[in-house]
Structure formats: C-alpha cells, structure tokens
N, CA, C and O of each residue as an XYZ file, in Angstrom:
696
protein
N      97.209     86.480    114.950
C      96.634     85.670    113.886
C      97.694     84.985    113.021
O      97.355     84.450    111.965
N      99.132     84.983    113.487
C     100.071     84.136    112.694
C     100.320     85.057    111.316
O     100.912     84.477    110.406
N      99.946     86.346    111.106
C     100.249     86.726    109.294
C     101.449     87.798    110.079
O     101.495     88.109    111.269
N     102.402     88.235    108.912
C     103.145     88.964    108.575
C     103.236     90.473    108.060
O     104.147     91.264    107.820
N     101.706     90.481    108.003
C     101.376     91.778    107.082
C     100.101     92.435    107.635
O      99.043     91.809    107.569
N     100.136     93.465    108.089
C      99.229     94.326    108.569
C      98.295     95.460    107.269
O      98.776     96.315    106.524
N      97.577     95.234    107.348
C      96.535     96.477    106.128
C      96.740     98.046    107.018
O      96.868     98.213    108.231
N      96.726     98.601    106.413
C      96.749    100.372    106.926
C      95.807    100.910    105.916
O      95.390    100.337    104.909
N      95.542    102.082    106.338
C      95.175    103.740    105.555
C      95.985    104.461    106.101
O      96.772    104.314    107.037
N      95.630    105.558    105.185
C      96.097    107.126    105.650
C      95.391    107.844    106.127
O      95.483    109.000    105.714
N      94.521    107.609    107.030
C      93.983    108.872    107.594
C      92.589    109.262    106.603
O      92.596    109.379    105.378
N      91.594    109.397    107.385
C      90.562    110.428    106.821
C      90.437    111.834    106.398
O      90.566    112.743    107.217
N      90.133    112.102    104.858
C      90.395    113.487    104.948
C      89.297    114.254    105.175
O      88.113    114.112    104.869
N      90.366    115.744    106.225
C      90.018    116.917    106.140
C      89.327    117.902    105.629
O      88.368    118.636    105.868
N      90.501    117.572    104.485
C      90.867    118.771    103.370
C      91.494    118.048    102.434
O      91.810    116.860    102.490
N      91.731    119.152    101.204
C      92.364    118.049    100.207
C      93.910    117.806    100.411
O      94.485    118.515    101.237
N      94.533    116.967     99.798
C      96.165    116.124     99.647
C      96.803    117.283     99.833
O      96.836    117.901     98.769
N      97.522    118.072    101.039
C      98.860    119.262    100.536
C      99.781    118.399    100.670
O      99.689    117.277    101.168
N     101.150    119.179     99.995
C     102.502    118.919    100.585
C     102.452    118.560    101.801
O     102.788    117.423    102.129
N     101.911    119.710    102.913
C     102.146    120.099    104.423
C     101.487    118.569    105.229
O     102.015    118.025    106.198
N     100.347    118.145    104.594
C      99.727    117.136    104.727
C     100.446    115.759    104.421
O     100.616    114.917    105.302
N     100.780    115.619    103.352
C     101.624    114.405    103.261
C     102.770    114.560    103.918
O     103.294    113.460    103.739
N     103.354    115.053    104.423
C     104.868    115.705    105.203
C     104.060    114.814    106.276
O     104.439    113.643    106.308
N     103.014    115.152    107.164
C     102.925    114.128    107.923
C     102.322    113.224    108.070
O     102.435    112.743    109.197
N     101.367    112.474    107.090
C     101.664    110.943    106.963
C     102.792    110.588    106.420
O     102.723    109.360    106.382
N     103.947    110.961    105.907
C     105.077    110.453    105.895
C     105.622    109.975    107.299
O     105.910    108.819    107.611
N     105.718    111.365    108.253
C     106.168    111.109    109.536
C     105.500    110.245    109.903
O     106.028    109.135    109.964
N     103.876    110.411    110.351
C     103.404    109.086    110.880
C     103.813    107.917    110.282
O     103.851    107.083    111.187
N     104.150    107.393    109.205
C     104.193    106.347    108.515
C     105.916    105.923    108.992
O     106.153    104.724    109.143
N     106.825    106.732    109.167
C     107.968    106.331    109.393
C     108.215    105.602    111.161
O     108.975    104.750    111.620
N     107.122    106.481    111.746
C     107.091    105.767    113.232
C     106.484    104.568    113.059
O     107.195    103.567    113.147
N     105.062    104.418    112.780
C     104.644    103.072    112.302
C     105.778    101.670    111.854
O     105.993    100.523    112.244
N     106.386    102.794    110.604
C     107.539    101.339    109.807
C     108.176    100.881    110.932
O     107.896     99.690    111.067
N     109.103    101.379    112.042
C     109.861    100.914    112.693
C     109.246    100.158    113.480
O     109.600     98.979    113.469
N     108.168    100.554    114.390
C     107.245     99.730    115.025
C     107.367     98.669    114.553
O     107.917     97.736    115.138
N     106.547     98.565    112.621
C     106.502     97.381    112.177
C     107.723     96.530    111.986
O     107.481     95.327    112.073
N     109.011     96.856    111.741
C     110.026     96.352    111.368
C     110.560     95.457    113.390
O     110.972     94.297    113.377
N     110.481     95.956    114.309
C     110.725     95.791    115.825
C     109.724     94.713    115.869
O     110.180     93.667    116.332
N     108.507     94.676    115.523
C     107.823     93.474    115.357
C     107.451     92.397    114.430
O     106.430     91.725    114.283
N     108.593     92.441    113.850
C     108.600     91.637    112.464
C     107.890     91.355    111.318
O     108.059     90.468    110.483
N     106.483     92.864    111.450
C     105.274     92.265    110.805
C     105.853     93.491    109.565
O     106.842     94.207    109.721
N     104.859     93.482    108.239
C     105.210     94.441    107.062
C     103.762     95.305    107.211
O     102.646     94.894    107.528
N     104.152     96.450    106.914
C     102.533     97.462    107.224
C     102.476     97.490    105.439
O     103.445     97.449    104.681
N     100.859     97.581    105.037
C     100.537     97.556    103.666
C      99.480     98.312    103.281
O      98.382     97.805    103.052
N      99.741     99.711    103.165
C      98.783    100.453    102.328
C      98.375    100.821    101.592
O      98.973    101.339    100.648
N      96.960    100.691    101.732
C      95.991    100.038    100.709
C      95.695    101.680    100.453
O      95.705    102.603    101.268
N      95.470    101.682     99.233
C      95.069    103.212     98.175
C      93.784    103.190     98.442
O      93.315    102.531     97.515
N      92.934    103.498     99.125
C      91.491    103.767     99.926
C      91.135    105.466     99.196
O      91.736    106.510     99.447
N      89.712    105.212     98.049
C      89.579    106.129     97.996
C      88.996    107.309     98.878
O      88.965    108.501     98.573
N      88.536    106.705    100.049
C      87.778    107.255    101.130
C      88.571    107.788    101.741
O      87.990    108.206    102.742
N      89.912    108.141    101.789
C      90.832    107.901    102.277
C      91.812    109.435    101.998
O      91.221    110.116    101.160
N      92.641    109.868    102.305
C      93.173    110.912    101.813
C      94.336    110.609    100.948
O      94.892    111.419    100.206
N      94.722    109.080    101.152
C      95.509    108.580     99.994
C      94.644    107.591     99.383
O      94.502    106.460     99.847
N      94.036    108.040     98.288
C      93.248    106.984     97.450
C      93.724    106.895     96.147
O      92.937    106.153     95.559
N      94.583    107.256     95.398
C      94.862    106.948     93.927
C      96.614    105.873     94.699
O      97.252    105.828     95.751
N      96.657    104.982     92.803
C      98.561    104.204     93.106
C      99.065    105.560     92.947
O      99.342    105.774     94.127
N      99.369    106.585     92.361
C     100.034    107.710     92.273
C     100.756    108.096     93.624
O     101.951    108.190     93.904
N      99.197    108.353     94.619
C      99.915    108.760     95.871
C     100.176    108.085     96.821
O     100.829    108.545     97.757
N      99.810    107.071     96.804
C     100.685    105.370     97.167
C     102.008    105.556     97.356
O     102.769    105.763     98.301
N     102.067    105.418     96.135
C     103.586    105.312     95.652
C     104.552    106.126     96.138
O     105.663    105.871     96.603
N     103.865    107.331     95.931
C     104.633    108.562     96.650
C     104.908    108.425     97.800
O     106.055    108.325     98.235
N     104.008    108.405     98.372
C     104.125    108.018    100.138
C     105.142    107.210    100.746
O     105.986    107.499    101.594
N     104.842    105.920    100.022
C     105.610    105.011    100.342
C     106.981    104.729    100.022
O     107.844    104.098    100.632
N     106.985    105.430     98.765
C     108.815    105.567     98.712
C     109.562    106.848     99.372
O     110.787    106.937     99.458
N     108.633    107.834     99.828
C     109.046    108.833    100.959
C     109.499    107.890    102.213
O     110.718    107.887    102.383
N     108.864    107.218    102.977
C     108.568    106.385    104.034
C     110.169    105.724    103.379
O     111.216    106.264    103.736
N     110.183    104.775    102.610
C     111.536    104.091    101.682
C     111.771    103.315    103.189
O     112.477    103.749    104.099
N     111.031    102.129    103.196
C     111.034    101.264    104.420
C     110.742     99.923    103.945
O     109.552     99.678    103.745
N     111.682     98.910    103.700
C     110.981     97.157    103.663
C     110.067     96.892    104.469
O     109.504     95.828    104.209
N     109.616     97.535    105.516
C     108.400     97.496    106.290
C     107.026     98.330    106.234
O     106.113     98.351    107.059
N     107.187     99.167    104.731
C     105.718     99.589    103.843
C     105.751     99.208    102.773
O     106.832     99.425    102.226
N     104.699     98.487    101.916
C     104.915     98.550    101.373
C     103.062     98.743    100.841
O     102.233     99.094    101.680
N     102.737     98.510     99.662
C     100.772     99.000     98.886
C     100.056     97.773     99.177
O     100.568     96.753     99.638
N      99.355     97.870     99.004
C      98.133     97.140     98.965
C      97.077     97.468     97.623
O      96.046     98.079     97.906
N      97.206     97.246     96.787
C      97.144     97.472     95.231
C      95.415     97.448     95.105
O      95.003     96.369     94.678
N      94.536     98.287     95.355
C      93.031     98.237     94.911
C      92.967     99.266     93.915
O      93.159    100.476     94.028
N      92.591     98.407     92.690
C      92.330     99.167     91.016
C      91.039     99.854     91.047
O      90.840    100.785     90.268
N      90.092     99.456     91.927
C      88.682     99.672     91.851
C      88.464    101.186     93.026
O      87.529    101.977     93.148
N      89.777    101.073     93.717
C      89.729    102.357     94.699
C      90.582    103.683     93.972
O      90.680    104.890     94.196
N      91.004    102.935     93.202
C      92.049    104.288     92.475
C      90.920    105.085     91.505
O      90.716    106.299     91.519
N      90.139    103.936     90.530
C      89.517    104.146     90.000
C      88.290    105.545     90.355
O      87.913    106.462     89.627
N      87.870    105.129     92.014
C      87.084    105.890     92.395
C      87.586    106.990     92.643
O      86.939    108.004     92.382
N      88.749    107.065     93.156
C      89.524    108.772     93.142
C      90.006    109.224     92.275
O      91.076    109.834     92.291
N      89.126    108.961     91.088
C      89.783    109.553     89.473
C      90.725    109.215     88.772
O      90.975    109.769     87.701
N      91.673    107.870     89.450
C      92.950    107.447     88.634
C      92.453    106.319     87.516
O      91.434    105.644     87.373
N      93.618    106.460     86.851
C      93.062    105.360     85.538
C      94.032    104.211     86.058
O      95.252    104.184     85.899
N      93.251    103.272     86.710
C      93.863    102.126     87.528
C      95.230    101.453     86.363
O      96.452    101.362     86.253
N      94.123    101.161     85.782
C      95.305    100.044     84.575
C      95.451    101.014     83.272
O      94.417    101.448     82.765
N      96.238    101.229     82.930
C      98.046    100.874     83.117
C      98.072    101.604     84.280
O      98.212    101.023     85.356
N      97.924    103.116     84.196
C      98.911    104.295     85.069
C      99.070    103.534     86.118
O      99.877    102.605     86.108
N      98.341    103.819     87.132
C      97.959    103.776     89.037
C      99.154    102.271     89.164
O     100.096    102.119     89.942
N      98.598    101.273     87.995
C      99.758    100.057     88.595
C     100.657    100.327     88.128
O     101.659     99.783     88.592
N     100.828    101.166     87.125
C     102.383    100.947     86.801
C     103.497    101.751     87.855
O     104.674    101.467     88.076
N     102.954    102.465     88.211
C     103.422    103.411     89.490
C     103.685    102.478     90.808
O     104.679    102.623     91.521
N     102.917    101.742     90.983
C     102.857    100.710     92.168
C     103.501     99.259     92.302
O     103.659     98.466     93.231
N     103.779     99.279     91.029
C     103.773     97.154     90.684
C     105.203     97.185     91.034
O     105.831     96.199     90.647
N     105.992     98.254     91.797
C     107.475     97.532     92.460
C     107.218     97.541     93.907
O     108.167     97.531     94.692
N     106.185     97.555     94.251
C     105.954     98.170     96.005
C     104.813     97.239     96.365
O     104.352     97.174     97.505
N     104.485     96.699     95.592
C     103.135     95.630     95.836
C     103.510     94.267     97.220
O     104.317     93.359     97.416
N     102.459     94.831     97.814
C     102.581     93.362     99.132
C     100.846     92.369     99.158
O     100.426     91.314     99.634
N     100.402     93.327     98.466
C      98.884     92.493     98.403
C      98.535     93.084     97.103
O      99.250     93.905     96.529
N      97.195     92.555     96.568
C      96.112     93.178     95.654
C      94.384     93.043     95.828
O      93.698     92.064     95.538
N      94.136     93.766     96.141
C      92.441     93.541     96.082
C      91.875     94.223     94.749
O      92.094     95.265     94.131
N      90.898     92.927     94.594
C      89.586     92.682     93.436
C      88.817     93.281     93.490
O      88.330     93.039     94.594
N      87.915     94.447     92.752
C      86.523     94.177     92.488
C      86.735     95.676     91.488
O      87.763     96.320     91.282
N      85.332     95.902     90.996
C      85.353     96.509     89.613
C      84.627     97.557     89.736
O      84.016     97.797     90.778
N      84.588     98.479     88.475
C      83.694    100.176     88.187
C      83.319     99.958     87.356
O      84.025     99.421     86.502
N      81.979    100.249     87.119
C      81.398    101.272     86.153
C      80.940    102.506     86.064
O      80.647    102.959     87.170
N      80.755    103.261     85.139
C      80.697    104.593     85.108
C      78.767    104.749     84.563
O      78.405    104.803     83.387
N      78.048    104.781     85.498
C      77.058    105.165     85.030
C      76.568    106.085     83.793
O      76.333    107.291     83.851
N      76.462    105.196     82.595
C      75.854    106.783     81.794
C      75.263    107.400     81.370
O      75.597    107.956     80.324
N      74.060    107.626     81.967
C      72.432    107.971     82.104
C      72.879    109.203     83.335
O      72.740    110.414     83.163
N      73.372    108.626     84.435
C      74.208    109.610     85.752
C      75.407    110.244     86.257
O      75.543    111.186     87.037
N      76.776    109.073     85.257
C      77.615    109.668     85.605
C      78.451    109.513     86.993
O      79.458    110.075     87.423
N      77.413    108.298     87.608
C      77.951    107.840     88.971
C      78.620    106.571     88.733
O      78.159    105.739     87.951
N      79.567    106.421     89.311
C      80.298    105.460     89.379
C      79.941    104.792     90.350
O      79.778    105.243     91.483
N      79.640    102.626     89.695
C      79.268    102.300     90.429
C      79.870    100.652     90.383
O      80.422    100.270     89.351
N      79.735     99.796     91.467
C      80.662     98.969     91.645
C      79.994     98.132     90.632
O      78.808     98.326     90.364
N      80.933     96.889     89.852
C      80.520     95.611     88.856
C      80.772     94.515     89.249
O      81.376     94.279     90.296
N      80.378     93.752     88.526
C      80.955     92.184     88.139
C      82.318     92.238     87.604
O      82.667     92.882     86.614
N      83.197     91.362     88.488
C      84.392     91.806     87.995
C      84.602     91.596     86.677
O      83.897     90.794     86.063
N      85.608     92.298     86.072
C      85.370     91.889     84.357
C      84.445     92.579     83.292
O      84.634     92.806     82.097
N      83.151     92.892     84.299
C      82.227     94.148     83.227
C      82.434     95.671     83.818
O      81.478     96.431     83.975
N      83.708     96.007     84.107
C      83.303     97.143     84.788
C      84.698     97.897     83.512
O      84.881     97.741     82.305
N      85.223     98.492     84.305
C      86.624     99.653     83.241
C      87.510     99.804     83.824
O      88.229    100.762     83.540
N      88.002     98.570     85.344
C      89.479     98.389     85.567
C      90.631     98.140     84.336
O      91.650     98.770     84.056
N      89.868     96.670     83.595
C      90.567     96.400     82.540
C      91.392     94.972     83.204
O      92.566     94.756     82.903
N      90.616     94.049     84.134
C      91.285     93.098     84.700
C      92.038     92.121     83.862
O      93.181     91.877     84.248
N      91.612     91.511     82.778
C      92.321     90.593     81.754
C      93.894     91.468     81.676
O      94.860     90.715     81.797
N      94.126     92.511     81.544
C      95.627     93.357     81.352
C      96.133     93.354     82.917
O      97.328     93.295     83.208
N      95.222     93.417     83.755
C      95.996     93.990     85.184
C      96.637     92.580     85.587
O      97.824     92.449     85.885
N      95.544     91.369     85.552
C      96.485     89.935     85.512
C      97.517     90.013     84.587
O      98.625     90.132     85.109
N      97.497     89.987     83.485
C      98.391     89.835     82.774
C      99.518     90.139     83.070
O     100.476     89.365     83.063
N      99.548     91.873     83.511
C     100.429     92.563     83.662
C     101.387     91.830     84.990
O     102.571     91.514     84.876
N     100.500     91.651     86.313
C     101.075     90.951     87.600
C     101.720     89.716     87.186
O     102.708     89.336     87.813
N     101.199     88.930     86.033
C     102.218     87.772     85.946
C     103.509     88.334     85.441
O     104.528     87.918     85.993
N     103.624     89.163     84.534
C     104.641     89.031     83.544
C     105.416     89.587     84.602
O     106.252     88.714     84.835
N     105.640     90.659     85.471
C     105.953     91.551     86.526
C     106.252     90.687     87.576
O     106.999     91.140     88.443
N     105.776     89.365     87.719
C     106.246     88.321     89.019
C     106.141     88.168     90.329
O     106.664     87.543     91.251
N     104.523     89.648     89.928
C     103.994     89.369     91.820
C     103.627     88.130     91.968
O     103.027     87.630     91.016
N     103.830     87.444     92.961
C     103.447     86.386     93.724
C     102.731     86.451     95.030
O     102.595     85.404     95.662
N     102.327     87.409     95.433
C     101.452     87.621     96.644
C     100.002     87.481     96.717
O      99.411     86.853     95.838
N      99.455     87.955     97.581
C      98.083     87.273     97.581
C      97.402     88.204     96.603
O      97.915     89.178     96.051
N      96.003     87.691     96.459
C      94.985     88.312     95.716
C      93.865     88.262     95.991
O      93.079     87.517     95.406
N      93.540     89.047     96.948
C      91.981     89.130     97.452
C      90.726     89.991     96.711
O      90.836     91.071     96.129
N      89.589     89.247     96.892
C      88.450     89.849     96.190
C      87.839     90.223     97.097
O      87.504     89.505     98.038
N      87.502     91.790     96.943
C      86.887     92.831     97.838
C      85.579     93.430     97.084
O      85.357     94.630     96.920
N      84.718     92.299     96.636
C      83.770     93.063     96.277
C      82.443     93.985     96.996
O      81.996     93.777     98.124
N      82.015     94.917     96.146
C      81.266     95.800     96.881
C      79.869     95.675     96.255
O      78.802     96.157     96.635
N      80.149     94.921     95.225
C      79.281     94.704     93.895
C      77.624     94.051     94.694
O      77.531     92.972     95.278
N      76.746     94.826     94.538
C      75.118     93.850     94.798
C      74.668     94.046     93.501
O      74.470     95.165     93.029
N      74.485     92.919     92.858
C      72.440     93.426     91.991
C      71.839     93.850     92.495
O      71.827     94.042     93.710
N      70.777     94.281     91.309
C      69.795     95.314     91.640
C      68.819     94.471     92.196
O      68.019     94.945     93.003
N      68.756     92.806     91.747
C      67.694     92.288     92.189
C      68.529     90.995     93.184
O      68.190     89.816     93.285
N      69.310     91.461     93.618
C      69.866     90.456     94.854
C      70.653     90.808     95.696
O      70.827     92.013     95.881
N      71.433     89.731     96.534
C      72.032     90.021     97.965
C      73.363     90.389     97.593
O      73.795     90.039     96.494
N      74.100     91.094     98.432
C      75.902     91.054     98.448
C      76.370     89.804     98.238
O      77.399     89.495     97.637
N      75.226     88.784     98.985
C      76.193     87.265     98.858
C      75.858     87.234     97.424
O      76.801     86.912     96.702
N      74.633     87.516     96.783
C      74.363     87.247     95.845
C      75.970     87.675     94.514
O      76.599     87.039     93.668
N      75.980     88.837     94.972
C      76.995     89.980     94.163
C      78.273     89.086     94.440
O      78.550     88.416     93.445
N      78.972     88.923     95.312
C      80.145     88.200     95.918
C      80.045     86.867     94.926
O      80.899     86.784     94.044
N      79.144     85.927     95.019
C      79.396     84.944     94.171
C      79.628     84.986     92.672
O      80.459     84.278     92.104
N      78.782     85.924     92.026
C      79.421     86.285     91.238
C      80.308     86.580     90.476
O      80.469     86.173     89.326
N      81.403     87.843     91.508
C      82.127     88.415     91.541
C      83.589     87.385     91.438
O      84.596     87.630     90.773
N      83.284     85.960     92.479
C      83.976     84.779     92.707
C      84.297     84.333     91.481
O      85.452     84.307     91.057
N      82.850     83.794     90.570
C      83.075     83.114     89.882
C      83.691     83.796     88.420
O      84.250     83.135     87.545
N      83.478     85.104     88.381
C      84.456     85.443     87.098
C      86.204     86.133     87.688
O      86.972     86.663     86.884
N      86.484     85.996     88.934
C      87.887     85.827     89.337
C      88.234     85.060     88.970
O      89.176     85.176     88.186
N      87.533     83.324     89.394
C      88.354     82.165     88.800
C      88.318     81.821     87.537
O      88.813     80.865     86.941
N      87.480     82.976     87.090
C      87.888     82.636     85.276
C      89.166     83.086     84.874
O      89.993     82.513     84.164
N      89.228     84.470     85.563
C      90.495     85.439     85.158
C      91.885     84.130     85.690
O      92.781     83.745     84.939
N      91.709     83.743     86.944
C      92.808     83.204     87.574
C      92.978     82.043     86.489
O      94.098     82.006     85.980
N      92.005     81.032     86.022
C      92.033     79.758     85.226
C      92.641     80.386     83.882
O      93.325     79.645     83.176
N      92.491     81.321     83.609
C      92.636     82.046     81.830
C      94.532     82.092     81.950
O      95.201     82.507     81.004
C-alpha cells in the first residue's frame, strides 16, 4: 500500500500485565523491530485497551525496552482512558517522545452506571482542546486519525462519525 508504518498490538490478554509477561512482548517486539527495520517499514503500537498493553504508561515502557527507531506508539487517549489511565496530561506525557501516529475519539463516564462510554469528540473527559494544544507546542507532525466508536442513541455510526468529524475540524481550525 506504499505507507511506511505498520499499526501493531500486544497480544490478547490472558492474565493480567506481569514482569514475566512483558519480558516477552519485549522479545517478540525486538524480532518484529528488525523485521521492520530489514523492510524499511516503522511498526506502531497502538495502546489498545482490549489489549494487554492498553494504558501510554505501558506503551512507553515497552517500547523503550524494545529502544528501536523501528517502534515506535500509536497514541489513542480514548483507549488509555478505557484501561483506567488519565489520558491527558499523564498517559501523553509518558508517550509524546515516541509518537508515530494519534487516534481520535472520546469517553464518558456514565453517572447513573458508572460505565464508560464512547462521545462526541470534545464532550467526553479526554480533555482534547489540551491534548492538541499540547501536540503542537511538542511538534508532533504526524498523522491524526479519527477512530470513532461514538453512535447516538437515536442514530447510525455514520451518523456518530460525522459528528465526531465535524467537532475534529473545529479542534484542528481552533
């Protein structure tokens, strides 16, 4: 497909995050890098809370274990969020030297339930007005994709997605 940059995870979990466990997605991740580096492409993993690495915390970790120009994050605030991290500040500030992508979309915290559930970007408790902010002043220049998950209650995903579109390009125009 002509790109440079491959998306990854870590693996589905088991069990929860050990040492013994990250010991080998490190290893896996170091065979991968070279792979990626022999084929000129950059591997970029994305903090997937579904994921056994889902917060920037253990991103970060990972990836400066790995300590390869051929890993580097894939920055989702809305996935950290879901594995209990407080995306903006902490999760990016941990991440914003390792950044090769960023994906969009937002949380709220149900509070009638207590479930966390996807938003309109901008009404949720990433805190996007600071997380832009923060990426300019910081001098990422890479892409910025919107990954929303967001539906109304009374409409489609496309419905949710457009949405979701049109208060990105507010953030991006602001």
């Amino acid at each position: 497909f002509g790109t440079d940059q491959l998306r990854i995870f870590a693996f589905w979990p088991r069990e929860a995050l050990t040492a013994a466990i990250e010991d080998q997605i490190v290893e896996a991740l170091n065979i991968a890098a070279d792979v990626a580096q022999q084929c000129g492409v950059k591997l970029v993993l994305e903090n997937e809370h579904a994921c056994i690495v889902g917060t920037g915390e253990e991103a970060a970790r990972v990836v400066d274990r790995v300590n390869s120009a051929y890993l580097g994050i894939c920055w989702d605030p809305g996935n950290a969020y879901m594995a209990g991290e407080t995306a903006f500040p902490d999760g990016y500030n941990l991440v914003k030297n390792r950044l090769m992508h960023v994906h969009v979309k937002d949380v709220i915290t149900n509070r009638q339930s207590g479930s966390k559930e996807w938003a309109v970007i901008g009404e949720g408790e990433i805190g996007y007005r600071s997380q832009f902010e923060a990426l300019q002043r910081d001098g990422y220049s890479g892409w910025v994709s919107l990954e929303t998950h967001y539906k109304p209650a009374s409409g489609s995903t496309e419905d949710g997605s457009r949405l979701c579109l049109s208060a990105l390009r507010g953030f991006i125009k602001d």
